[in-house]
N, C-alpha and C positions, 0 to 999 in steps of 0.2 A: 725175871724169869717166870715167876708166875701169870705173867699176863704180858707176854711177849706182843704188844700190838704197834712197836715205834717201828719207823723205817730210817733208813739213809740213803744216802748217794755217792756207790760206787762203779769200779770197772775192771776187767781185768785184762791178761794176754795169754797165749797159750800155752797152759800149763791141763793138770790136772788136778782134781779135789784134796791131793796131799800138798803138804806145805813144802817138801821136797822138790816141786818142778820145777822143769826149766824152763831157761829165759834165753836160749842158743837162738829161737826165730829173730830175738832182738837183737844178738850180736851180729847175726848175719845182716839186718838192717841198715849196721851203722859200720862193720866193716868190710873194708875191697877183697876181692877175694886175689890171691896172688899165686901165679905159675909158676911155679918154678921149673927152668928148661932142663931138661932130661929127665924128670921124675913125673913127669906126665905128656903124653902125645895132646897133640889139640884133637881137640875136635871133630867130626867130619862135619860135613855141608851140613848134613842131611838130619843131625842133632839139634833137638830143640834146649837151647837152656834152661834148667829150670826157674820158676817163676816165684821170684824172693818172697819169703813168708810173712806177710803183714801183721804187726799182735794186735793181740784187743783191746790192749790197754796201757798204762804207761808203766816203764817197768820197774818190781819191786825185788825184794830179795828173801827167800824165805825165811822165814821164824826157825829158831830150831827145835829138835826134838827133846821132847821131856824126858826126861830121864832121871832115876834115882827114885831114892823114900820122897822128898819132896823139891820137886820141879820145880824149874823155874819158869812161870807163864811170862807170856807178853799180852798185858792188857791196855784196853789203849781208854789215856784216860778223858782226851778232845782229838773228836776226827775232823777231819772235813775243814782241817785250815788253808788259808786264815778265814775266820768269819769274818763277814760284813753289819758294817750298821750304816744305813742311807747310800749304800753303792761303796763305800769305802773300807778296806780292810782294816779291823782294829789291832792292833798290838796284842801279842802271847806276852801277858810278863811271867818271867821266872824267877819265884823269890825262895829264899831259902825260911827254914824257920826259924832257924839260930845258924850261926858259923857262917858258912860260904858254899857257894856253889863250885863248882867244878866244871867246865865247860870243854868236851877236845871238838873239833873237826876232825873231818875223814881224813882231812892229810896231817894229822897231827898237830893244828893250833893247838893252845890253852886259854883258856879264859878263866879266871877266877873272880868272883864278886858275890855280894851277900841278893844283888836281884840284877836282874837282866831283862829288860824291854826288848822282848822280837819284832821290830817290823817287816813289812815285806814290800816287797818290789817284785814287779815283772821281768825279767830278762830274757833278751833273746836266748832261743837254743842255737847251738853250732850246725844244727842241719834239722829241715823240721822232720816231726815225726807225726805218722801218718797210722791210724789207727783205723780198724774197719772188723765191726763183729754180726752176727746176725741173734736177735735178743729175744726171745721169752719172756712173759710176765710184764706189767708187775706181779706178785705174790703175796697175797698178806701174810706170810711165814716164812724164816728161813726150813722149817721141813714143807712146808709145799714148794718151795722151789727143789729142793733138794731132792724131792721124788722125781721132779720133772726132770732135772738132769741129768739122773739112775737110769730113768728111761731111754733119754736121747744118747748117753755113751751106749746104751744096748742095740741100738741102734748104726754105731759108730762117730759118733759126734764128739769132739774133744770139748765136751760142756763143762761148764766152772759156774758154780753159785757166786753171784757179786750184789753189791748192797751198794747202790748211788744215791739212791731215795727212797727207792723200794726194795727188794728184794726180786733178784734177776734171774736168771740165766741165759751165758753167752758161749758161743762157738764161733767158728771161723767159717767166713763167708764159702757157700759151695757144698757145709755138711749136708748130711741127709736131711731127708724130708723130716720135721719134729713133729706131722700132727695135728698141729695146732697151730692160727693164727702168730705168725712174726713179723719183726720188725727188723729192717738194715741199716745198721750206721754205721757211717762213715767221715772221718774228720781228720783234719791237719793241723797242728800246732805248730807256733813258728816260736812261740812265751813259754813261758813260766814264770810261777808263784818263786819266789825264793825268799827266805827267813833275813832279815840284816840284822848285825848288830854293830854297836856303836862302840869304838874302841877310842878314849879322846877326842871326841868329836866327829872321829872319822867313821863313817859307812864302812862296814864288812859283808858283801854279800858271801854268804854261808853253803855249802856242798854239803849236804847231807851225805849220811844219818849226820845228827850232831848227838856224842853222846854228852849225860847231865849225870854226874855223880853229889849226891846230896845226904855226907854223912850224919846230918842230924835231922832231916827231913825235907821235901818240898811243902812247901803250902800250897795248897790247890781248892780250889772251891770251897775254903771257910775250914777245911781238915788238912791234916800233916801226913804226906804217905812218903815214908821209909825207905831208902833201897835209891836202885838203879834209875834211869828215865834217859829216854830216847826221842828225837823230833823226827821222823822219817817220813819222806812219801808217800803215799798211797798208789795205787792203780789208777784212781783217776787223776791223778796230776794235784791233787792236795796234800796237804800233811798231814801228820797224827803225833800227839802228842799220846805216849804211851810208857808205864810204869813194867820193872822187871822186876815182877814179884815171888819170891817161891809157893807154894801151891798153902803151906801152914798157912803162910802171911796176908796170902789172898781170903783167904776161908775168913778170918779176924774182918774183914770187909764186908763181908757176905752173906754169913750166916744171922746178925744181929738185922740187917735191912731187911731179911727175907719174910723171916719167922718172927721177929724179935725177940731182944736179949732177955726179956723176960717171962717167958716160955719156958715148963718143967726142964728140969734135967735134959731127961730122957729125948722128948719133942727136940730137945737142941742138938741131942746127939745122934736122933737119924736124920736130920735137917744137913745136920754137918757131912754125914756117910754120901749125903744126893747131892750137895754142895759140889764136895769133890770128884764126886762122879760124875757129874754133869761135866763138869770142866772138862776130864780125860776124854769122856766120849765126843765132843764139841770142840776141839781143840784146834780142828780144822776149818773151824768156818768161816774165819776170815782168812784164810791161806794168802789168796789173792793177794792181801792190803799188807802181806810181811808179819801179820800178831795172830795172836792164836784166839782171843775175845772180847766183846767187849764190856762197856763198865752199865750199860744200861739193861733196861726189860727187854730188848734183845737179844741177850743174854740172860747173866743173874746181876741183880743188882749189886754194884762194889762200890762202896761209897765210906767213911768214915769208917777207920778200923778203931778209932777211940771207943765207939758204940760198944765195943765187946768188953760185956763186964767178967766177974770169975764167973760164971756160970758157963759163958760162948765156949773161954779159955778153956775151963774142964771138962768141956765137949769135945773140944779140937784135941787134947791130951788123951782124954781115953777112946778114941777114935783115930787116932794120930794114920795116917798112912791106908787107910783101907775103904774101900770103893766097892758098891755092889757091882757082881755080872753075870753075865748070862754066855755061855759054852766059851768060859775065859775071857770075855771082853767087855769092858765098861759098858752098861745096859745105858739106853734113853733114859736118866732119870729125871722124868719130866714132874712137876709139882706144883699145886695150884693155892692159892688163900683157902676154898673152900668146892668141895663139889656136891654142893646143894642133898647130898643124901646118896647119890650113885655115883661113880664111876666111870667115867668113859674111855671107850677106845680110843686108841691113837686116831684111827682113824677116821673118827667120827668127828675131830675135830681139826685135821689138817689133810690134806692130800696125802697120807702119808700112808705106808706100808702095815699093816699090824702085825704088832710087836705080843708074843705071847707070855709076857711079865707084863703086860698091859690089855687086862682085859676087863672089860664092862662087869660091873657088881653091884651090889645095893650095900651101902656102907652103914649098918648097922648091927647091931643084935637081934637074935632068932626072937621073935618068927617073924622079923621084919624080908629078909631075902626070901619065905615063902608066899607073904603077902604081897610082894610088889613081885614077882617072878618075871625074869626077862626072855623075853625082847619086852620092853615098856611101850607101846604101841599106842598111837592115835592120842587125843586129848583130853579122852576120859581117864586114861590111866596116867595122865603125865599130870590133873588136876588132882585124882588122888592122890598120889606119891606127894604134891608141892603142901597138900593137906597137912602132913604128918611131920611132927617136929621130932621124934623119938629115935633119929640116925644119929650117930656120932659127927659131932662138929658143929652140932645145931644152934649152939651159941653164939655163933657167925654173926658180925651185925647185917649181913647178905646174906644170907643162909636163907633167908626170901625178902623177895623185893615183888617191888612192882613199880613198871615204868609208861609213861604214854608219850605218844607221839604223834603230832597234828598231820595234819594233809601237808601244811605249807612247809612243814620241816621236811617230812620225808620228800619232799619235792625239789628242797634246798638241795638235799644229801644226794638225792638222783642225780640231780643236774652236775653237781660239784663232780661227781663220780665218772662224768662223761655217759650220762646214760638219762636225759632227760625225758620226762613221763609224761607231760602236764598235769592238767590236774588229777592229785592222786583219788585211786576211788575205792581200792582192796587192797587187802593185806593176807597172803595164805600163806601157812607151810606146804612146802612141799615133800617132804618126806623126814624120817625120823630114822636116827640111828637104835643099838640095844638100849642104850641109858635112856633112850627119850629124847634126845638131844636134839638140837633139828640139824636137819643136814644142809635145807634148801627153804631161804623165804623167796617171795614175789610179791612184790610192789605194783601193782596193776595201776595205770595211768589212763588218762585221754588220748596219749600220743604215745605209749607202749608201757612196756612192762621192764620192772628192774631186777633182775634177779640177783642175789646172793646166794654162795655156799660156802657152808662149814666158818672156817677161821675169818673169809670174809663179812662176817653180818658182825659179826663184833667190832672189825675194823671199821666198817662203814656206820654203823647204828654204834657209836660209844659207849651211850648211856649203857647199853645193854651190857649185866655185868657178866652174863652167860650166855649162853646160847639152849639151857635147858628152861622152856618156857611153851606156855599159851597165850594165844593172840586172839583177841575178839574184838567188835568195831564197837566203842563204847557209845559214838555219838556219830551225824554225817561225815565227821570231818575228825575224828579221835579214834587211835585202835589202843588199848590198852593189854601192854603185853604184862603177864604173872609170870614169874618166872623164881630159879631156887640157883643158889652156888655164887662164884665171885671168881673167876677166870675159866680156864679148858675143861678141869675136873680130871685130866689124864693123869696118871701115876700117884704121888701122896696128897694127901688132902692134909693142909699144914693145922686148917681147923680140926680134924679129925684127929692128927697127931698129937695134939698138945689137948685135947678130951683124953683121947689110950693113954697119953701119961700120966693123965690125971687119977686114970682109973689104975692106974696100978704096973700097965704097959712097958715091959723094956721098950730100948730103941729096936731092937731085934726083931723082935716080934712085931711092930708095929711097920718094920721094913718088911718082914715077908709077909704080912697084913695087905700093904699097898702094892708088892711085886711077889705075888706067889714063886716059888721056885728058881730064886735068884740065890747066888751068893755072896759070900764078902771074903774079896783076896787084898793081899797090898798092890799098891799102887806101884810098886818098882816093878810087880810081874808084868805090868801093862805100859810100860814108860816107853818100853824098846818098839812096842806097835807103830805103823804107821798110821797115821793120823788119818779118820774119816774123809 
């Protein structure tokens, strides 16, 4: 979560941003439609039939709604199956960690055993299906996609954020004009992917979902998680392996990767409050793929719930249930490693709308916010600022850095980007947000110019651990960026957090530190909402 810059590869059909829609265009797809004589007149001549509704994507089934003191998420814990290595699909195995696995099918097989080899096969479909959407993006964000398809539903376009590789947005062929440069596609499947399992020797090809019950745990990447698990579809005709976790049991994942488990008290306990609230407000962003999120930087990171020692524990305990928000609804709470000394806007660092529990500040003690006063403007005041180590969280091992970057690299990065320069020959900001931040680089070439904005210069330029920097040409062929912070800088500053705790800080105070004018309700008040 902190540094949300992976992508994937998905797709969707037409629905809407709730995890609630439907998938009626896909029934009419594959079912006849039947007359029955006296309950309807034909026809006349002179009636155009309507023109069957193509979906976007292959179809999935929604997630359900959270509900309760603690909900139960669906996060997924491997999309995008089966992977390949050398052109070849490799085997899902599924092992237990002790006792047995549990294995039904949709039509109610069983399967029981201590591990289970998934391989896969292709098989015909019974009719093909015919997909056709018109796409947006890529995005190096799910909130800049997410603004873009705010925009084109106001517009009237039944748009859905989808994750294939990048970060999408798709509608149905015909919508309104979005704008903005798009793309058409259109494709027919006649295959599919499907899971087999070996039952005595014999092949079983498998009908999802497959549920996986594992009362003493699955093993999964080197850890043991708990609970439920499901193989299901995706939108784009892959699978997903994904865990059904209640929201406590997820937090136990979460909070130790984020911040780490050895972080004050306090620092763990409003870690935990944006843990949770992140999840409630996000709940929706894979609607499309059937789960509600997932286990990587695209999300928050969920990874080993063993990490969580009694410290995580006694955060999640006195914390149990409660979510910050803003006029009743889980706030964006967004949270970085560190933001180099200020603050940023939401939108300073994504395409995204600003949020008024997310505003630009100078993260220090007085008379630090008099001395840097914002707007932080040009690169004399973004060098002074990078000057001064005396802001809370300073102890950052990025709390400044300094990065360079040759001609022939940025020329790599150009080209890789589909935006080749030749040789590179400038490097300039082109504008700055309040924190300083930059909003816009340019790459100036022999054969054109590259440009970047906001969330992409960090996707594109890696090394860069922020986007709060100066840039000067150190040599013909070297620009040497300075720069402070170690992700967006938007919302808490986890370095900053675990400083205020050190200094004496509840978690309380350290929450309405990073979200002026927020509050804390439980999460059952917000379980019934529909999902973003």
């Amino acid at each position: 979560m902190s540094d949300a810059l992976r992508t994937n590869n998905q797709v969707t059909g037409r629905t809407s941003l709730s995890p609630s829609f439907s998938f009626i265009p896909w029934i009419g797809l594959t079912l006849p439609l039947v007359l029955v004589a006296g309950c309807r007149s034909a026809p006349r001549a002179t009636e155009v039939p309507p023109k069957p509704v193509v979906p976007l994507h292959w179809p999935t089934q929604p997630a359900p709604p959270l509900q309760g003191d603690n909900p139960e998420l669906w996060v997924s814990l491997a999309p995008h199956l089966p992977q390949f290595r050398g052109g070849v699909p490799t085997d899902l195995l599924l092992r237990a960690a002790a006792g047995t696995l549990l294995l039904t099918t949709a039509d109610g097989e069983r399967w029981q055993g201590s591990a289970f080899p998934v391989r896969w096969s292709q098989e015909p479909l019974a009719q093909p299906l015919s997909i056709q959407r018109q796409v947006l993006g890529p995005f190096a964000s799910h909130e800049s996609a997410l603004q873009q398809a705010e925009a084109w539903q106001q517009q009237g376009a039944e748009a859905v954020v989808a994750h294939p590789a990048d970060w999408e947005v798709w509608a149905p062929l015909g919508s309104p004009d979005p704008g903005q440069p798009s793309r058409l596609v259109s494709e027919t499947h006649t295959e599919s992917w499907q899971p087999v399992l070996d039952r005595q020797g014999t092949p079983t090809v498998i009908q999802g979902p497959l549920q996986i019950d594992a009362p003493e745990g699955l093993r999964w990447g080197g850890a043991v998680y708990r609970g439920r698990f499901r193989l299901q579809r995706d939108a784009y005709g892959s699978w997903t392996l994904l865990q059904q976790v209640p929201m406590e049991s997820y937090l136990l994942g979460v909070v130790p990767h984020e911040i780490g488990a050895g972080s004050p008290l306090e620092a763990l306990k409003a870690q935990t409050v944006l843990a949770r609230t992140w999840a409630m407000a996000n709940r929706g962003r894979f609607a499309v793929d059937g789960y509600h999120l997932c286990s990587d930087t695209q999300c928050q990171v969920y990874s080993d719930p063993s990490a969580a020692g009694g410290a995580v524990r006694q955060a999640l305990a006195s914390t149990a249930g409660q979510v910050l928000t803003w006029d009743g609804k889980a706030l964006h709470g967004v949270y970085s490693a560190s933001n180099g000394g200020v603050s940023s806007g939401l939108e300073e660092v994504w395409q995204a709308s600003a949020q008024p529990y997310l505003k630009p500040a100078v993260d220090g003690p007085a008379p630090l916010p008099q001395q840097f006063p914002l707007p932080i403007q040009g690169d004399g005041s973004v060098r002074s600022l990078l000057g001064n180590r005396n802001f809370y969280g300073a102890g950052h091992p990025r709390f400044r850095w300094t990065r360079r970057y040759s001609a022939t690299r940025l020329e790599q990065l150009a080209a890789a980007a589909g935006s080749p320069i030749g040789g590179a020959e400038a490097v300039s900001v082109g504008g700055r947000g309040p924190s300083g931040r930059v909003l816009q680089l340019t790459v100036v070439g022999t054969d054109g110019r590259w440009v970047l904005e906001r969330d992409q210069i960090r996707r594109q330029l890696r090394a860069l651990p922020s986007t709060l920097f100066v840039v000067e040409q150190e040599s013909p062929a070297v620009w040497l960026f300075d720069g402070g912070g170690f992700g967006h800088g938007a919302g808490l500053s986890q370095a900053g957090a675990i400083d205020l705790a050190s200094r004496g800080w509840s978690s309380e105070r350290i929450l309405r530190h990073y979200f002026p004018g927020a509050e804390l309700q439980p999460v059952k008040n917000l379980s019934s909402q529909v999902s973003p």
